[in-house]
C-alpha positions as CSV (number, residue, x, y, z in Angstrom):
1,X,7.1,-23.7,5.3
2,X,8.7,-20.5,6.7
3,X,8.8,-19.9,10.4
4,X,9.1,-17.3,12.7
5,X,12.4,-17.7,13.4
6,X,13.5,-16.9,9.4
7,X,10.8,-14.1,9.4
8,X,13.0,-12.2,12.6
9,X,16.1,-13.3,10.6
10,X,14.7,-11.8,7.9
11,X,14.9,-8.6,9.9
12,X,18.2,-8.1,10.5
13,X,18.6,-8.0,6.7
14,X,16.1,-6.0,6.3
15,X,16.5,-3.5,8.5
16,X,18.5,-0.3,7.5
17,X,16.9,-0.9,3.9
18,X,12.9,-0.7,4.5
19,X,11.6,1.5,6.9
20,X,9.3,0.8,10.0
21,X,6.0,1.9,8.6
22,X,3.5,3.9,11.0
23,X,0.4,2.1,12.3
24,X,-2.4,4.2,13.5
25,X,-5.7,3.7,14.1
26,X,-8.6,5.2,12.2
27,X,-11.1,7.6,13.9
28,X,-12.8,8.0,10.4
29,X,-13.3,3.9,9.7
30,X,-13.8,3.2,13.4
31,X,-17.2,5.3,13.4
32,X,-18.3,4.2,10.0
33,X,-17.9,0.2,10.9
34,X,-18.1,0.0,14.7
35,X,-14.7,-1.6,15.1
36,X,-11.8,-0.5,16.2
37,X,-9.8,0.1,12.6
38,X,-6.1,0.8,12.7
39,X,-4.5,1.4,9.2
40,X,-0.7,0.1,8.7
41,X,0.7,2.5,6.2
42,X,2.6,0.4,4.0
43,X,1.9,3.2,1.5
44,X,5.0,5.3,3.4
45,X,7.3,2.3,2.6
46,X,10.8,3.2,0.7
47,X,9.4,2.3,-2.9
48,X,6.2,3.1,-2.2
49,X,5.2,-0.8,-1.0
50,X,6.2,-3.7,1.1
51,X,7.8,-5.5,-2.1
52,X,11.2,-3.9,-0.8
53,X,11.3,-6.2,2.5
54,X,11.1,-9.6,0.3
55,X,13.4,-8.5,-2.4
56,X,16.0,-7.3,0.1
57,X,16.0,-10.5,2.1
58,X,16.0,-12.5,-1.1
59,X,19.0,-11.1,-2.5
60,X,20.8,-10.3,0.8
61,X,21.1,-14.1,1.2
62,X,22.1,-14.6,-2.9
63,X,25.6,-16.9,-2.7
64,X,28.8,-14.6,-3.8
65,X,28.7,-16.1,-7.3
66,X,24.8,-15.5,-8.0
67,X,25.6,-11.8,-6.7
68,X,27.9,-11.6,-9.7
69,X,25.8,-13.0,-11.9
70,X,23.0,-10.5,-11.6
71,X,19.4,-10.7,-10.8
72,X,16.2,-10.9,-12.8
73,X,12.7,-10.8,-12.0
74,X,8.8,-10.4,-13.5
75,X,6.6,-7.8,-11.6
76,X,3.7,-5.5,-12.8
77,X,5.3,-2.3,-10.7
78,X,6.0,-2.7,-7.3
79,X,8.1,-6.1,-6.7
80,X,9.9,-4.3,-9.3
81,X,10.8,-1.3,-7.8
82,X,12.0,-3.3,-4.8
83,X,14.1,-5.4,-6.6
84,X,15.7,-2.6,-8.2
85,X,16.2,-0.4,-5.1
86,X,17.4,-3.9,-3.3
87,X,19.7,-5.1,-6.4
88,X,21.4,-1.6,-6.1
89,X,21.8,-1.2,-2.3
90,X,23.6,-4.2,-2.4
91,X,25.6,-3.4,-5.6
92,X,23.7,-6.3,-7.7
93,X,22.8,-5.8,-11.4
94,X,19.4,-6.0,-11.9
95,X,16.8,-6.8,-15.1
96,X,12.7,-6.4,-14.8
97,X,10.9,-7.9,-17.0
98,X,7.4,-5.5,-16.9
99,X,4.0,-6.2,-19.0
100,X,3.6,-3.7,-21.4
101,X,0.6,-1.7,-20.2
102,X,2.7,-1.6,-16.5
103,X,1.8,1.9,-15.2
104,X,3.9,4.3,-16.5
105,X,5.1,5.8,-13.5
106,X,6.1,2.4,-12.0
107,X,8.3,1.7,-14.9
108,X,10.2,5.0,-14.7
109,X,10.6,4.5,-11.1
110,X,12.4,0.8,-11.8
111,X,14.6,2.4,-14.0
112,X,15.4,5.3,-12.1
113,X,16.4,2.9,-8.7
114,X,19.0,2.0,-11.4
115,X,17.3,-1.6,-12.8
116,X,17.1,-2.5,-16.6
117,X,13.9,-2.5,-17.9
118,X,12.1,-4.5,-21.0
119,X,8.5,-4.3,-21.6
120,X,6.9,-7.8,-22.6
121,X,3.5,-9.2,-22.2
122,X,-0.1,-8.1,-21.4
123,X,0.2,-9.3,-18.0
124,X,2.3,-10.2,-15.1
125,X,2.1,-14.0,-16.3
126,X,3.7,-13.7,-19.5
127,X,6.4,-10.9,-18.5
128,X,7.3,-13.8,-16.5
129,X,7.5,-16.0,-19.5
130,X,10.2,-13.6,-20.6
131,X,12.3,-13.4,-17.3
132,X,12.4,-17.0,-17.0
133,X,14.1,-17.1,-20.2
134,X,16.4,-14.8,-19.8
135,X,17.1,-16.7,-16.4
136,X,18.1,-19.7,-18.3
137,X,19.7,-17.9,-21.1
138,X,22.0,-15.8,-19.0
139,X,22.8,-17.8,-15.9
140,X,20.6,-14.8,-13.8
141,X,19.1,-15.6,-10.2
142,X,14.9,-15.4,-10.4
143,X,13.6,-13.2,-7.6
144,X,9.8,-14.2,-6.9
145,X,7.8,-12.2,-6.6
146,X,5.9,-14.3,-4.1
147,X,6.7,-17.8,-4.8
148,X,10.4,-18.5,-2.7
149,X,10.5,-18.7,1.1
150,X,13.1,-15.8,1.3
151,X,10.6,-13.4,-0.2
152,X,7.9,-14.6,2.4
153,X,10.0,-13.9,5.4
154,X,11.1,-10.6,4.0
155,X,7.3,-9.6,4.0
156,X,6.3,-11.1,7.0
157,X,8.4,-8.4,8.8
158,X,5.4,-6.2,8.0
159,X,3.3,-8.7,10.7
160,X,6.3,-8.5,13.2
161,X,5.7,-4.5,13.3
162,X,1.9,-4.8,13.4
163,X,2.3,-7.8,16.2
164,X,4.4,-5.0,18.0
165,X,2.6,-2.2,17.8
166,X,-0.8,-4.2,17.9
167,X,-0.5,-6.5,20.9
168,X,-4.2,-6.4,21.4
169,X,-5.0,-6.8,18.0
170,X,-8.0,-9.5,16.2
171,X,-7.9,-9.4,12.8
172,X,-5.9,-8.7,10.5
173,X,-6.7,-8.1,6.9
174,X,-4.3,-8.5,4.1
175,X,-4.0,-8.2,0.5
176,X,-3.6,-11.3,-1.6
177,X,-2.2,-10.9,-5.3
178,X,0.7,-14.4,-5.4
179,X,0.2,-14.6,-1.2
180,X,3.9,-14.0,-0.6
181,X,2.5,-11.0,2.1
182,X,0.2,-12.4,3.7
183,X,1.7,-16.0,4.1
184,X,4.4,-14.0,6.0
185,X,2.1,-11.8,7.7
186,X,0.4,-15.1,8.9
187,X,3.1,-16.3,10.5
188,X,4.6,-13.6,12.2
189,X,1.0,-12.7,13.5
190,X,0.5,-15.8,14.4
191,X,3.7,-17.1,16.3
192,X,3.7,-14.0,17.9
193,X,0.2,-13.2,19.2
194,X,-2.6,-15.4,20.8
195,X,-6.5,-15.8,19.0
196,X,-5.6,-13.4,15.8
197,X,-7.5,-14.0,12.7
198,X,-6.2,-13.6,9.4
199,X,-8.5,-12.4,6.7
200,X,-6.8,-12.1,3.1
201,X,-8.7,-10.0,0.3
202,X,-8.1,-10.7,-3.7
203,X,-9.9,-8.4,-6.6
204,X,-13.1,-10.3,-7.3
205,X,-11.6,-9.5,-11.2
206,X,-8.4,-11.4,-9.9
207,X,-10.0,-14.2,-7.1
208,X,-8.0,-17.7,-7.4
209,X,-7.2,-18.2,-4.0
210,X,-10.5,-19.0,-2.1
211,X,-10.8,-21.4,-5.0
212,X,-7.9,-22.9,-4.0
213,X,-7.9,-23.3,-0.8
214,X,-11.6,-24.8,-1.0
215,X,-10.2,-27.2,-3.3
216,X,-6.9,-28.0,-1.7
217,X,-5.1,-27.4,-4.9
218,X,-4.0,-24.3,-6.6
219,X,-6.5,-23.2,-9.5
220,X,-5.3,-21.0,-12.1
221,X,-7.8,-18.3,-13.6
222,X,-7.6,-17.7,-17.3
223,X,-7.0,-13.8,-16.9
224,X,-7.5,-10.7,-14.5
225,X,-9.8,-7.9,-15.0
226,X,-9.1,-5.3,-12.1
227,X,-8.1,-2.0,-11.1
228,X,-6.0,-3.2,-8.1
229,X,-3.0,-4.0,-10.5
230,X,-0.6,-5.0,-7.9
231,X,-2.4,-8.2,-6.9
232,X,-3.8,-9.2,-10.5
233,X,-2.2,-12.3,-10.7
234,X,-3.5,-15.9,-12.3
235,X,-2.9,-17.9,-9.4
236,X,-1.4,-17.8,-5.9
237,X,1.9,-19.4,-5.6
238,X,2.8,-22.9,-4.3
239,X,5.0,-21.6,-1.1
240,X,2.4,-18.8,-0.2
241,X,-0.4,-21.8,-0.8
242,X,1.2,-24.1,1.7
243,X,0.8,-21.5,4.3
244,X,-2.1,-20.2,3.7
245,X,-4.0,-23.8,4.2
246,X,-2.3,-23.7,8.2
247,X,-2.5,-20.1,8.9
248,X,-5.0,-17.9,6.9
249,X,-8.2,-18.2,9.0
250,X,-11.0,-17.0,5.4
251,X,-10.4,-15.0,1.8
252,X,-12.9,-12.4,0.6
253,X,-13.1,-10.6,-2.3
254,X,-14.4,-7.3,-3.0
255,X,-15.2,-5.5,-7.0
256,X,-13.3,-2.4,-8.3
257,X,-16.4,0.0,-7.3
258,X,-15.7,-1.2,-3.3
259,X,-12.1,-0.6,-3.8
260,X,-12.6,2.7,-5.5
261,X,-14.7,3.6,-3.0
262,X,-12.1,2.9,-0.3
263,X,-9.5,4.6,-2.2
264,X,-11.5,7.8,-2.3
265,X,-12.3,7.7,1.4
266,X,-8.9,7.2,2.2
267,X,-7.6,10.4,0.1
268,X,-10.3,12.7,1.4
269,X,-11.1,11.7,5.2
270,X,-7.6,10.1,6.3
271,X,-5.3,12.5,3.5
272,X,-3.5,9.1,2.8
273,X,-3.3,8.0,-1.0
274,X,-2.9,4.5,-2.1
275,X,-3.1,2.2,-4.9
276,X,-5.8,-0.5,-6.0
277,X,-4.0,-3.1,-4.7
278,X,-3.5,-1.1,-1.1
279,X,-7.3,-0.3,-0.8
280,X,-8.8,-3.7,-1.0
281,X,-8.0,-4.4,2.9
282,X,-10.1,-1.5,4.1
283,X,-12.6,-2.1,1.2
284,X,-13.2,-5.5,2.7
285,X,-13.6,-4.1,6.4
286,X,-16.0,-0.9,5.0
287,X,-18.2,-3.5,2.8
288,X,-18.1,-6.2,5.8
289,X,-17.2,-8.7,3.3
290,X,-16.7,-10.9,6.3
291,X,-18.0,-11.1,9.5
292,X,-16.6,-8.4,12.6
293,X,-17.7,-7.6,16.1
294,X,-18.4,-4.5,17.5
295,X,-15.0,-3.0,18.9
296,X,-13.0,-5.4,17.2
297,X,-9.7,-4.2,17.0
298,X,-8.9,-4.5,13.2
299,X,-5.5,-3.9,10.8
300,X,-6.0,-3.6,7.3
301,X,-2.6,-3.1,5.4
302,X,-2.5,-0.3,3.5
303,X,0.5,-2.4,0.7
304,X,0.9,0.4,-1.6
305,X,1.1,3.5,-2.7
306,X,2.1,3.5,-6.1
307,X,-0.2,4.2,-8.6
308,X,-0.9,5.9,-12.0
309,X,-1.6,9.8,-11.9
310,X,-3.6,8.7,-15.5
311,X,-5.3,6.0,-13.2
312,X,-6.4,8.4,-10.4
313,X,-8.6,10.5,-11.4
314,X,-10.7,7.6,-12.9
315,X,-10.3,5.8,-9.7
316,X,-11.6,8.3,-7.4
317,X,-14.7,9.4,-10.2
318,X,-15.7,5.9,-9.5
319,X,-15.4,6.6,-5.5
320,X,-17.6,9.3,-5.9
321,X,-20.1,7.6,-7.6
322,X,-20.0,5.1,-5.5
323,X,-20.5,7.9,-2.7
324,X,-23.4,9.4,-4.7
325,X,-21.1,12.9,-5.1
326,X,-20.6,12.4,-8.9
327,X,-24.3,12.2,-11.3
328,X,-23.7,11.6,-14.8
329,X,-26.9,11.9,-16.9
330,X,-28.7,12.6,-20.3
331,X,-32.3,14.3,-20.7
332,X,-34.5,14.1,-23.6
333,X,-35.0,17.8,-24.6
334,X,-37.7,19.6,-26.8
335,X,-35.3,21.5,-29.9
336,X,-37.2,24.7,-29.1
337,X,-36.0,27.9,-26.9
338,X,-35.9,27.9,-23.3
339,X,-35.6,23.9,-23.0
340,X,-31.6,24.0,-22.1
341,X,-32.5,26.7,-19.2
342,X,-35.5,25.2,-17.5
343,X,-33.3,21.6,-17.1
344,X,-30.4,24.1,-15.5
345,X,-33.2,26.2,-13.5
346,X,-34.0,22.8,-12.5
347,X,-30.2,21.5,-11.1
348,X,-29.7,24.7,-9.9
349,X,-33.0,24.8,-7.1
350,X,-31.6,21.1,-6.8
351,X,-28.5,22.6,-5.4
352,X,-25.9,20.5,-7.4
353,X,-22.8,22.1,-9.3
354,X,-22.6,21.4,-12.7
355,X,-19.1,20.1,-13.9
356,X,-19.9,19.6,-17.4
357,X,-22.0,20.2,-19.8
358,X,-23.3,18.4,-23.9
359,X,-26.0,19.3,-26.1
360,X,-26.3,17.1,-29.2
361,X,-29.3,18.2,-31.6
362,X,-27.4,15.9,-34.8
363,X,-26.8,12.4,-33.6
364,X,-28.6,9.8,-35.2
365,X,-30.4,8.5,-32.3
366,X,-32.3,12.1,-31.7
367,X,-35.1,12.8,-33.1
368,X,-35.4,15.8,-35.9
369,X,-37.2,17.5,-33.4
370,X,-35.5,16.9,-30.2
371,X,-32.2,17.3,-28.5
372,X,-30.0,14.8,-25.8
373,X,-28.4,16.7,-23.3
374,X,-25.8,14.6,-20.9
375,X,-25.1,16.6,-17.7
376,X,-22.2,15.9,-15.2
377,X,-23.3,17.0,-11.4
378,X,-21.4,17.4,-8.5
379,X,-23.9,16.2,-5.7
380,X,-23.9,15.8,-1.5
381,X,-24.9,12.4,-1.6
382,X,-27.3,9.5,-3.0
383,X,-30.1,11.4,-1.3
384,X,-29.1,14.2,-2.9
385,X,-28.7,12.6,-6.7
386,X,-31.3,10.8,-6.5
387,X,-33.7,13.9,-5.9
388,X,-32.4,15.5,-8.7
389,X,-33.4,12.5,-11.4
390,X,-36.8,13.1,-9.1
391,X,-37.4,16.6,-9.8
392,X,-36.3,16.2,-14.0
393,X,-39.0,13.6,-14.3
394,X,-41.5,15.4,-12.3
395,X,-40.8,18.0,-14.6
396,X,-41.8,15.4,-17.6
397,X,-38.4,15.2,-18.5
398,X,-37.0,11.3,-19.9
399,X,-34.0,10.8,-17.9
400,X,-31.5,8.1,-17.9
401,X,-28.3,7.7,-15.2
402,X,-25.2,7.0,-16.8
403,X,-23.0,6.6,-13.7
């Protein structure tokens, strides 16, 4: 068990290497949920996430000849960047063992803080595999990701700066992939404040915790599914699960269209963007996946910032469908003159932009005398799309929503 004293310990080391992240509160998320929402920008953390407190405590506290030895660690992205830009601060050589379908940006990122990079595995579990065996093969120190005491404290300097400039705070909600952040989290929060819950959130496509803590043993899934990539691990760790049972307070989980959602809101109404992994806090406070109180005064930790320029633009067509501003559809069409027009005469009283456009008159599932045409709409809102389908069928068109 970690306490608070190694968590302030922890930074001393720290400090000079991570930054003091911002916490501010949210007008935006405030009005929407009736609490009082403050966001802890994690996202503006050297590295782009918090993985760069644990990893600089962890091998700030490495014995002279482990330092010589080298490093090596197991991470889908961020733990590694960490460890890289934490290895080389403190003049450490340093291997990352990455799945392969890592985001690409995260990998060149680790290599360019100066770490060596292999590419093994289709997820975080079995680059681990790899790592371990290069551990025993060449003598290197493991860095957790999560799992080791050292890493814990490292993160849980994140609650000492929310504990500090959040004296009044209620809940806090924080992201769990392994539980290395919020087990430190807990703790400082904790020690330092009086009444404070802790909420943790995991990917619904990545949930093993709450069924591990109900169980009082840690239960391994078979595999993740999510597009919060940073916290799509198996299982939670033993170290992080020994907190958890004495300090987390209740674990949600919300699906990839809440955190999409969040995500989206976040880039358009606070200008902040984040990665899957650092939207699933708010996305538990927006969707009220557990219970809050009127002017509660709220965190949700913002981890991370890192994430895939590929990935983006999926994520936030997801958030806008999820807001009702993005209408994919097809329409059964006559194959005769004038059919194509009436259906855009038709979105265009509607008053929703069209983004794109296909008209298919050949594929097998049209009829010889008919024509599918899928339509992509920019709309206001669910109101708004949903008035649209409205007015096609009205029309007597067959309509069918795609997304």
């Amino acid at each position: 068990m970690i306490s608070l004293a190694d968590i302030e310990a922890a930074r001393e080391r720290v400090d000079g290497v991570a930054r003091r992240t911002p916490l501010e509160r949210s007008r935006t998320f405030s009005e929407m949920t009736g609490a009082d929402v403050h966001l802890k920008l994690e996202n503006f953390q050297r590295t782009g996430a918090f993985k760069i407190r644990g990893a600089t405590n962890r091998i700030a506290t490495l014995p002279a000849e482990a330092r010589e030895a080298g490093v090596v660690t197991a991470s889908a992205g961020n733990h590694a960047q960490g460890v890289a830009l934490a290895a080389e601060r403190a003049g450490v050589d340093a291997t990352v063992v990455m799945p392969k379908f890592a985001p690409v940006s995260k990998v060149k990122a680790t290599r360019g803080y100066g770490a060596s990079v292999r590419l093994e595995g289709v997820d975080y579990d079995e680059a681990q595999a790899v790592a371990h065996q290069l551990e025993r093969e060449q003598g290197l120190t493991y860095v957790h990701a999560f799992d080791d005491p050292a890493v814990m404290a490292g993160q849980g300097t994140l609650g000492l700066e929310i504990a500090d400039d959040c004296p009044d705070l209620d809940t806090v909600v924080v992201p769990i992939g392994g539980g290395g952040l919020i087990s430190g989290v807990a703790v400082a929060v904790k020690e330092r404040l009086d009444d404070v819950r802790v909420v943790g959130v995991q990917a619904e496509g990545a949930a093993s915790a709450a069924a591990s803590l109900s169980a009082g043993e840690i239960r391994e899934i078979k595999g993740v599914d999510t597009i919060a990539d940073g916290i799509a691990t198996r299982s939670i760790g033993e170290e992080p699960f020994a907190v958890m049972r004495e300090y987390v307070d209740e674990v949600v989980t919300v699906d990839d269209r809440e955190i999409a959602l969040a995500l989206t809101l976040l880039l358009e109404r606070s200008k902040t963007l984040v990665e899957g992994a650092g939207a699933v806090a708010l996305a538990a406070t927006l969707s009220e996946a557990f219970d809050y109180e009127d002017d509660e005064t709220i965190v949700a930790a913002l981890c991370g910032g890192n994430i895939d320029l590929n990935r983006l633009g999926t994520v936030i067509r997801r958030g806008l469908v999820q807001m009702g501003r993005y209408l994919k559809l097809t329409v059964d069409l006559k194959d005769r003159p004038g059919e194509l027009e009436r259906v855009s005469s038709i979105v265009a009283r509607a008053g929703a932009n069209v983004y794109a456009v296909h008209h298919d008159r050949t594929s097998r599932d049209v009829a010889v005398n008919a024509a599918e045409l899928e339509l992509e709409l920019e709309t206001d809102d669910a109101e708004h799309a949903a008035s649209i389908v409205e007015e096609l069928e009205a029309d007597g068109y067959e309509v069918e929503v795609l997304s």
